[in-house]
Each structure stands twice: as C-alpha cells, then as structure tokens.
N, C-alpha and C positions, 0 to 999 in steps of 0.2 A: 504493500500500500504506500510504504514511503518513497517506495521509487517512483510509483506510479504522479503521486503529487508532488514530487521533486520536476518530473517530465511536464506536467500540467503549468507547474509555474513557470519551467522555462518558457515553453511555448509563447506563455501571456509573455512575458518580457521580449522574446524575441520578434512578436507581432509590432514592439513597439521600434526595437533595434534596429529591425532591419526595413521597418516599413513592409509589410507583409501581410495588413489587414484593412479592407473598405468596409468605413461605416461612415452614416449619413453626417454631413455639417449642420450646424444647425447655424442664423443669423446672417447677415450682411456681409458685403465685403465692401470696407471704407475705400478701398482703392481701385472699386468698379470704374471703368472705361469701354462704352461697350465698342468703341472704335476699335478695341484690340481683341481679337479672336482669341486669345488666350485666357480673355476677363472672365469670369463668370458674375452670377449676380450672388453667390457663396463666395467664392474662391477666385479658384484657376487652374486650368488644363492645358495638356499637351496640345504641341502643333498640330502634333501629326500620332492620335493614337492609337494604339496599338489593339488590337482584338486577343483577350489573353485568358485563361483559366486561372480567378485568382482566388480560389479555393483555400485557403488560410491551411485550415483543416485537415483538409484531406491532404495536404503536404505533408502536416505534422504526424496522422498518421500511417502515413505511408514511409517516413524517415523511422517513426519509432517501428514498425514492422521489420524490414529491413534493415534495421539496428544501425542507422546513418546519421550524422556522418561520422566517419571512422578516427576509431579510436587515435591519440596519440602515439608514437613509435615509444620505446621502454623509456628513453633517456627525455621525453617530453618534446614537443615542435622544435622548443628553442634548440635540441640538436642535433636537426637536421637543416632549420634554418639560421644563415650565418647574423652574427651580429657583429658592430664594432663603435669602438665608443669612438665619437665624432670627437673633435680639436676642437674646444667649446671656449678655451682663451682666444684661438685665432679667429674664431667664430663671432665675440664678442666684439673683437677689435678689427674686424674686418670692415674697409669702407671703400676698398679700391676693385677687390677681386669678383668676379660673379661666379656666385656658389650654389648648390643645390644640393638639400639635405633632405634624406629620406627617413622621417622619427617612428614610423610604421605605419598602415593600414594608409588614410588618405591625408596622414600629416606631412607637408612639405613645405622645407623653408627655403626661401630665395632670396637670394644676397642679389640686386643688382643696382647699380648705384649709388650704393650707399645706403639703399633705402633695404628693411628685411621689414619681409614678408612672411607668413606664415596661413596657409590652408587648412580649412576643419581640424584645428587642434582639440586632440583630446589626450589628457595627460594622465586620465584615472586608471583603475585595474579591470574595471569594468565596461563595457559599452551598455547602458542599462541607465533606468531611472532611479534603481537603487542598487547599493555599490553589497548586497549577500546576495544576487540572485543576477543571473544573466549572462551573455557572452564574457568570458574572461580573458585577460589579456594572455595570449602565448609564449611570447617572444618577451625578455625582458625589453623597459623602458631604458632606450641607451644616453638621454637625457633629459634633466630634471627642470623645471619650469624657471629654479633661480640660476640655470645656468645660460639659458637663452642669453644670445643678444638684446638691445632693446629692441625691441618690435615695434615696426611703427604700421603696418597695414594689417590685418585681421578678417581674413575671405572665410565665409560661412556660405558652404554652398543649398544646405537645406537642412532639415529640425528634425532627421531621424536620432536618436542618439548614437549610433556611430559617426557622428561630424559635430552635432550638437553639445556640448558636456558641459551640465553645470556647475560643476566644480570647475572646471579649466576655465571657465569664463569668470567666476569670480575670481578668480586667483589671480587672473590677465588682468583683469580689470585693476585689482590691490597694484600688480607689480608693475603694469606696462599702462599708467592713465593719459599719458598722452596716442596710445595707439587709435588710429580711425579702423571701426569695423566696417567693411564692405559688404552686404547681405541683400537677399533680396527680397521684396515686400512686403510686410508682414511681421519683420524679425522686433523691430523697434520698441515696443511695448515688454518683451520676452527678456529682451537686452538690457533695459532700465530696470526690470526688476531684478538683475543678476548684477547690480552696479557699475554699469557702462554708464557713462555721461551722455546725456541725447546729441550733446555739441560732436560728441564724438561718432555718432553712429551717422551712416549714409546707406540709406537704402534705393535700390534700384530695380527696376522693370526691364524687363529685355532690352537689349540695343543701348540702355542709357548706357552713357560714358562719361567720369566724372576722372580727375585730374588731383592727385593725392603726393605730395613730394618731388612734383615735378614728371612721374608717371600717370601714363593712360590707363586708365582699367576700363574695361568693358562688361557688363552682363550678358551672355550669350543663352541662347535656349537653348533644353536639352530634356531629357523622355526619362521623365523621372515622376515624383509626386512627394508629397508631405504628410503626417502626420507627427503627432505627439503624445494624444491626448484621444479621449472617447469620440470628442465630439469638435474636432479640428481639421480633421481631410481636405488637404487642399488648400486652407484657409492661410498658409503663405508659402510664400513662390517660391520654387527653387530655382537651379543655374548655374552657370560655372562662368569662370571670368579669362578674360584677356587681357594681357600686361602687355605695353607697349612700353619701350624705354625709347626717348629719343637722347639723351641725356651724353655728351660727350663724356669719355669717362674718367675720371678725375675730374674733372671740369663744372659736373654739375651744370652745364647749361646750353640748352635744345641745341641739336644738331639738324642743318639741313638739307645738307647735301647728301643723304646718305639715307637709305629704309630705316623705320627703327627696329629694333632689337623685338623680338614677341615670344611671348611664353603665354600657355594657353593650360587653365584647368580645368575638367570638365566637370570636378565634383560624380556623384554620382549618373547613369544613367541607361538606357536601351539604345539600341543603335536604332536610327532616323535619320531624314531628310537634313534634320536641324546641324549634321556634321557639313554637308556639301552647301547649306546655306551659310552655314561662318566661313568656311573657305571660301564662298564668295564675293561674301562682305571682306576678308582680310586678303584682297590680294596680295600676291608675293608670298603666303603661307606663314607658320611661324616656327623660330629657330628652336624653341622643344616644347612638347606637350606634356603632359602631365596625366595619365589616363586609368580608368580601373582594371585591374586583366584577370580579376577573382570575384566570387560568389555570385557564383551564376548557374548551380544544378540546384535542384534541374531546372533545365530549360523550358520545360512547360509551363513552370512555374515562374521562372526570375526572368525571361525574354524581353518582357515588357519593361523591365527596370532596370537590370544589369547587364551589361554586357559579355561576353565571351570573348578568352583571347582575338580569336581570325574575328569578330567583328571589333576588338579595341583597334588590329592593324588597319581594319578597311577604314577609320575615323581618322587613322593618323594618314593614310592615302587622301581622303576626303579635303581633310582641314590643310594639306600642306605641308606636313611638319616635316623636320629636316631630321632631328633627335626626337625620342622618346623615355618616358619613363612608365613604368606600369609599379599601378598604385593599388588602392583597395584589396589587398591581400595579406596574407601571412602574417597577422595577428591575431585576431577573432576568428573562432570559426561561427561562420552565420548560417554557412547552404551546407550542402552535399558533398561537395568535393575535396579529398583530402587536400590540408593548408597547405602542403608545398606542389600540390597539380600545376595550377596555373603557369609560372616559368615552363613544366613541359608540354601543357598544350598551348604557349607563343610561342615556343621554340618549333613549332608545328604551323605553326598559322605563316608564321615568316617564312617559310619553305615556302610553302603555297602560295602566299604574294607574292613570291620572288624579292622582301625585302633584306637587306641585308643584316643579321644579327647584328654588328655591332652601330648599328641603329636606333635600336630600339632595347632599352639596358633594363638591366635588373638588377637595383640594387642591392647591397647587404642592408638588414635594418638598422638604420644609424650613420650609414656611409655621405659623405659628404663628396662631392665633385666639384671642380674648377672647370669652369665653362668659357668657351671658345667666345670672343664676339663675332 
C-alpha cells in the first residue's frame, strides 16, 4: 500500500513538473488582444497545434505497469553521467571572454559582453512544489547560487516547475537585486510575490524585443503550454528568447559594420512551424542554440511538448544555427527514457541529417566553454 501511495503522489507532483495534465482555466486574461491568434479570452495557445493523446493517466499507468522509467545503474546516474566543477572565480571575474555554462537540465549561463545571463535556473534538489516528494535531482549541483557571477538578465521560459523554482527565485532575488527578469506574460504578479522588484521584471509577448545592457533579447514562439496550479492552464505564456549582441567586445558599444553575434533558447517545446518562422525572422541564423534533446517517451504522449533528439536537429536546420547545445536532460528523470539515452539517440539523429557531430555538443554537467565570435 505504501508503495502504491508513494506512486500516486508522484504522479500528482509530476503532473505539475512536467506539465502533463489539462484542466479547465477558470477567469480572464488581462492581456487579451484578440488581434493576436495566440490570445485567448482565458489565456493563450499555440501557433500551430498539435492533435495529441494527452491522457495524464493512462501514461502513468502504463509506466507503472511496465515498471518505467528505469531504474538507476548500481553507482546512481551521477556515474554514468560526467560532471565537473566549472572555474567559478574566472566565472565571477569574467567581462571580456564569451562563455557558456551548462548547471544541468535547462540551466544555462552566458557570459557575453560583459553582460551574464542565466536560463530557467533552478538551484533546488527537487523539481517539485514541494522539496519531500517529486522528481529529484540526479547529477550533483556543480555550482552553488553564492558562487554565480552577478547576474544581470534572468530568462524564464514558462511556470512548469522544472524552469520555474521558488526557492531559486527568492534566493536570486536576496543575492542578485539588480538583475532584470525577462519572462513572458503572465509571470509579473508570481515574481513580486517571490520578491522581484516590479522595476525589475519585463515581460513580453511574442516578437516583443526589449534592449537590457546594451543587448537585444527577443520572445520567440514555441509549442509548449503552462501550468502550475488547478486552475491556471494556459493563463501565462510561455517562449524562448533570442540574444542578439551587437556590442564590440571590450568596447561595450554597438557595432555596425558587422551581423550581430545570436544565441537563441528555446526553453521548453514540440517541434512546429514556429522553428522555420524565427529563422525567418533572424536572417543570417544564429551563432548557437541552446535546445532540449531529453524527455520525450513516449512519444505519444510528450510529441506535442517535447521534442526528440532528430527533431531538436531539424530546429537547429530550421532556425540556422551554426553550434548547438542540447539541454533538458540528464538531471531529472521526468519521461521514459533512461537519463543518459538522449546523447545516443542525437548521436543518431546527426547521422541522419548529415550534420556534423562536432556541431552540435554535449556537455558534461557543469562544463563551461569559451566561444568563438
């Protein structure tokens, strides 16, 4: 019986984690626009969606039948996946170099002109609303939140809580009060009550582009959804961003003779239309993506949300990108598929596009790289 209601709660947590359960909204949506196809008069929907079996349920019983997903290896994930502790003094004092730091699942920090950046940080042991019950962390945390840089931009790509965490946002908030949060609509009320400063939050609707330290960021759409809560579906937006640097480097100031520098994240999502419409909004592509390449079995099930390695690569075909990283993996286990798959079915998927491996990388969790301009 106790395992049985040990299974039962996970379930309910992971409905919440991973975004994996549709129930009705209830109320308004203050940021209706019915000029934008995406507005609802609740919420907001995909471009372009998907037709999907999303059966909560009957996944869960079908994993628990099945006895899925599988077990850890004897020595636990962390020893089959590598870790390594990042240079977190050179990291601190970094203002010239452009860096890209991988802290696991969809945490990613970018150093690029001075300005650091950091994606869907979550610094807890849990992905969960409550820290005894839920997906737990695999891989050790290979750095702690007093050893960041200062942070000065903060991308939240949507309010599952594997990106959303409310301990790492009050925490952000105590250690890093000048950082601007970039989010999209919806977020601002959620973020004041986790002690953001409203001066400091900016939220955004597809396409907006706002200008933070002398960088572009963009909201981009992408085939995902939201909740949190019973009675929130939908009710804010999700998205992923694009970073534009024109910034000469050391120099700090616009460059014009020259493209700018682009890095692109997509946050969570299902593969759609919405990858070949931002590569055609960004012409000239962008110099790395940032993308998910994990929790995606089954397919029946996560199609409409997550995507599969060979469709992370068709998106990095799509959008342009020159490099890649593949992100959302090898932390949590959320779906089906054992935590280190993924690296072997991209290393599959890249055959098959004919792109070339050292393209498209897999970091250790924790690795830090120095990037090309």
């Amino acid at each position: 019986m106790k395992a049985i209601v040990k299974w039962l709660l996970g379930a309910a947590v992971a409905a919440g984690a991973v975004g994996c359960a549709t129930l009705l909204s209830h109320g308004g949506n203050p940021y209706f626009d019915g000029s934008k196809q995406h507005h609802t008069s609740t919420g907001f929907r995909n471009n372009y969606p998907h037709a999907t079996d999303q059966n909560f349920w009957k996944w869960q019983y079908e994993r628990f039948m099945a006895n899925v997903p599988p077990t850890a290896p004897p020595g636990g994930w962390g020893s089959v996946l590598p870790s390594v502790r990042p240079d977190a003094a050179f990291l601190r004092e970094n203002r010239s170099v452009r860096t890209l730091t991988w802290l696991g699942h969809a945490t990613v920090l970018l150093q690029t002109s001075g300005v650091n950046i950091i994606t869907d940080p979550i610094f807890s042991e849990r992905a969960s609303p409550v820290q005894f019950a839920g997906p737990k962390r695999q891989v050790p945390l290979m750095l702690a939140i007093d050893e960041l840089p200062v942070i000065d931009v903060v991308f939240v790509s949507h309010n599952h809580y594997d990106h959303l965490d409310a301990a790492t946002i009050r925490a952000f908030s105590a250690r890093f009060p000048s950082a601007v949060y970039l989010v999209p609509l919806g977020f601002k009320p959620w973020l004041l009550e986790h002690g953001v400063p409203e001066a400091q939050v900016r939220e955004l609707d597809w396409w907006d582009r706002v200008r933070v330290r002398g960088l572009d960021f963009t909201l981009v759409p992408v085939q995902h959804w939201s909740k949190r809560t019973l009675t929130d579906t939908n009710r804010m937006l999700w998205g992923g961003i694009a970073v534009e640097d024109r910034l000469v480097p050391g120099a700090g100031e616009p460059r014009s003779d020259a493209p700018p520098w682009r890095f692109l994240y997509t946050g969570d999502t299902g593969y759609s239309q919405d990858f070949r419409d931002i590569g055609a909004r960004f012409a000239g592509g962008f110099d790395w993506l940032a993308v998910p390449i994990g929790a995606y079995e089954p397919r029946w099930f996560m199609k409409a949300q997550h995507v599969n390695p060979d469709e992370s690569v068709q998106i990095m075909k799509d959008v342009g990108a020159r490099q890649a990283i593949g992100v959302h993996w090898g932390t949590f286990v959320l779906t089906d598929e054992p935590l280190d798959q993924p690296p072997k079915d991209l290393a599959t998927a890249l055959a098959r596009h004919g792109v070339a491996p050292e393209r498209f990388h897999v970091f250790k969790n924790g690795e830090t790289r120095r990037l090309s301009d």
